[in-house]
C-alpha positions in Angstrom: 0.0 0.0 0.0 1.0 3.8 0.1 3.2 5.1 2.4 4.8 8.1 3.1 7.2 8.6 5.9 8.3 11.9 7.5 11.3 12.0 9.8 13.8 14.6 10.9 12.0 16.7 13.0 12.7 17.4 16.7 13.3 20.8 18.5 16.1 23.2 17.3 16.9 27.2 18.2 16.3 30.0 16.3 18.4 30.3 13.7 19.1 26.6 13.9 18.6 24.0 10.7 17.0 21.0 10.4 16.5 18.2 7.3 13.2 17.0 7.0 13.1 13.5 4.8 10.0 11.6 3.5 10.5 8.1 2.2 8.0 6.5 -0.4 6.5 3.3 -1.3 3.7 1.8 -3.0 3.4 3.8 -5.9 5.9 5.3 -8.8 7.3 8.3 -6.8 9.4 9.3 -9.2 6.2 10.5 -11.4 4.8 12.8 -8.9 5.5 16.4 -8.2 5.7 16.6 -4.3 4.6 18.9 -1.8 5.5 19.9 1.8 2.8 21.3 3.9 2.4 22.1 7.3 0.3 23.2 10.2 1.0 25.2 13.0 -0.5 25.0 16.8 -4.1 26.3 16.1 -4.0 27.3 12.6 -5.3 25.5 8.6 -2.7 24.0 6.6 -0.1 26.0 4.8 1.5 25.1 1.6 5.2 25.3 2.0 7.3 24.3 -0.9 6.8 21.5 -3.8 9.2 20.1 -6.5 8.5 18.1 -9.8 9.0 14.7 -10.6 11.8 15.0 -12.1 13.7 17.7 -9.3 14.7 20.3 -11.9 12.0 22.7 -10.9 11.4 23.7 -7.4 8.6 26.4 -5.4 8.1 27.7 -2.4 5.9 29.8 -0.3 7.3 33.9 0.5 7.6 32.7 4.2 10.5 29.9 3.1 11.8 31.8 0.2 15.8 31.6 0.8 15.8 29.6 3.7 14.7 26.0 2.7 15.3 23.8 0.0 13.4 21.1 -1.4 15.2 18.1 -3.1 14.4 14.6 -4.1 16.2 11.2 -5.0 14.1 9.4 -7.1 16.5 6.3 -7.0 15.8 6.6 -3.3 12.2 7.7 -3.2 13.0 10.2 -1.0 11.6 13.9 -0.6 14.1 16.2 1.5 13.2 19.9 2.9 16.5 21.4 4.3 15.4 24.5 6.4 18.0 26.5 7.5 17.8 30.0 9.6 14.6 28.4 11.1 12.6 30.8 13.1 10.0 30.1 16.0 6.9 30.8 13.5 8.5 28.1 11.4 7.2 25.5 14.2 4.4 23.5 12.9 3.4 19.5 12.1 5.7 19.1 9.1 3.8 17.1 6.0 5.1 15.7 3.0 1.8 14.7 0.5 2.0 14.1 -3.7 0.9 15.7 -6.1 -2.6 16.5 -6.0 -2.8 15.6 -2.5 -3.6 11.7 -3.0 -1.1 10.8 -0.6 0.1 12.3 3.0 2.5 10.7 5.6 1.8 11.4 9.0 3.6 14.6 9.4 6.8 15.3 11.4 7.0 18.0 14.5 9.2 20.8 14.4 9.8 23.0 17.2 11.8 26.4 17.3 12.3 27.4 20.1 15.1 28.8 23.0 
């Protein structure tokens, strides 16, 4: 069956960095654009960045801009977020999901905090 797996997370200082991986199965990863979303104490879901299937395009939302960077490895099936200068509004329930949303793994915290 699908599965997506998010890992990385965990609680870091401002200014800190963190890598966020998602590892697929049960379906051809490598012909999905993927998407990483999250959700912060209290508030909707927020797009944050996604990437194509084939990694050679990449987008993310203002908030992000400059400071994370998606990245796949299709021979993996692997989705990566690098976030680096992470700030305390940054801390949210950390989802990776495909391409139209079929598919979501169970999300990943991340805390920014002193």
């Amino acid at each position: 069956q699908v599965q997506l797996v998010e890992s990385g997370g965990g609680l870091v200082q401002p200014g800190g960095s963190l890598r966020l991986s998602c590892a697929a199965s049960g379906f051809t990863f490598s012909n999905y654009f993927m998407n990483w979303v999250r959700q912060a104490p209290g508030k909707g879901l927020e797009w944050v960045s996604n990437i194509n299937s084939g990694g050679g395009s990449t987008y993310y939302t203002d908030s992000v801009k400059g400071r994370f960077t998606i990245a796949r490895d299709n021979a993996k099936n692997t989705l990566y977020l690098q976030m680096n200068t992470l700030k305390p509004e940054d801390t949210a329930l950390y989802y990776c999901a495909s391409q139209s949303y079929e598919y979501w793994g169970q999300g990943t915290q991340v805390t920014v905090s002193s």
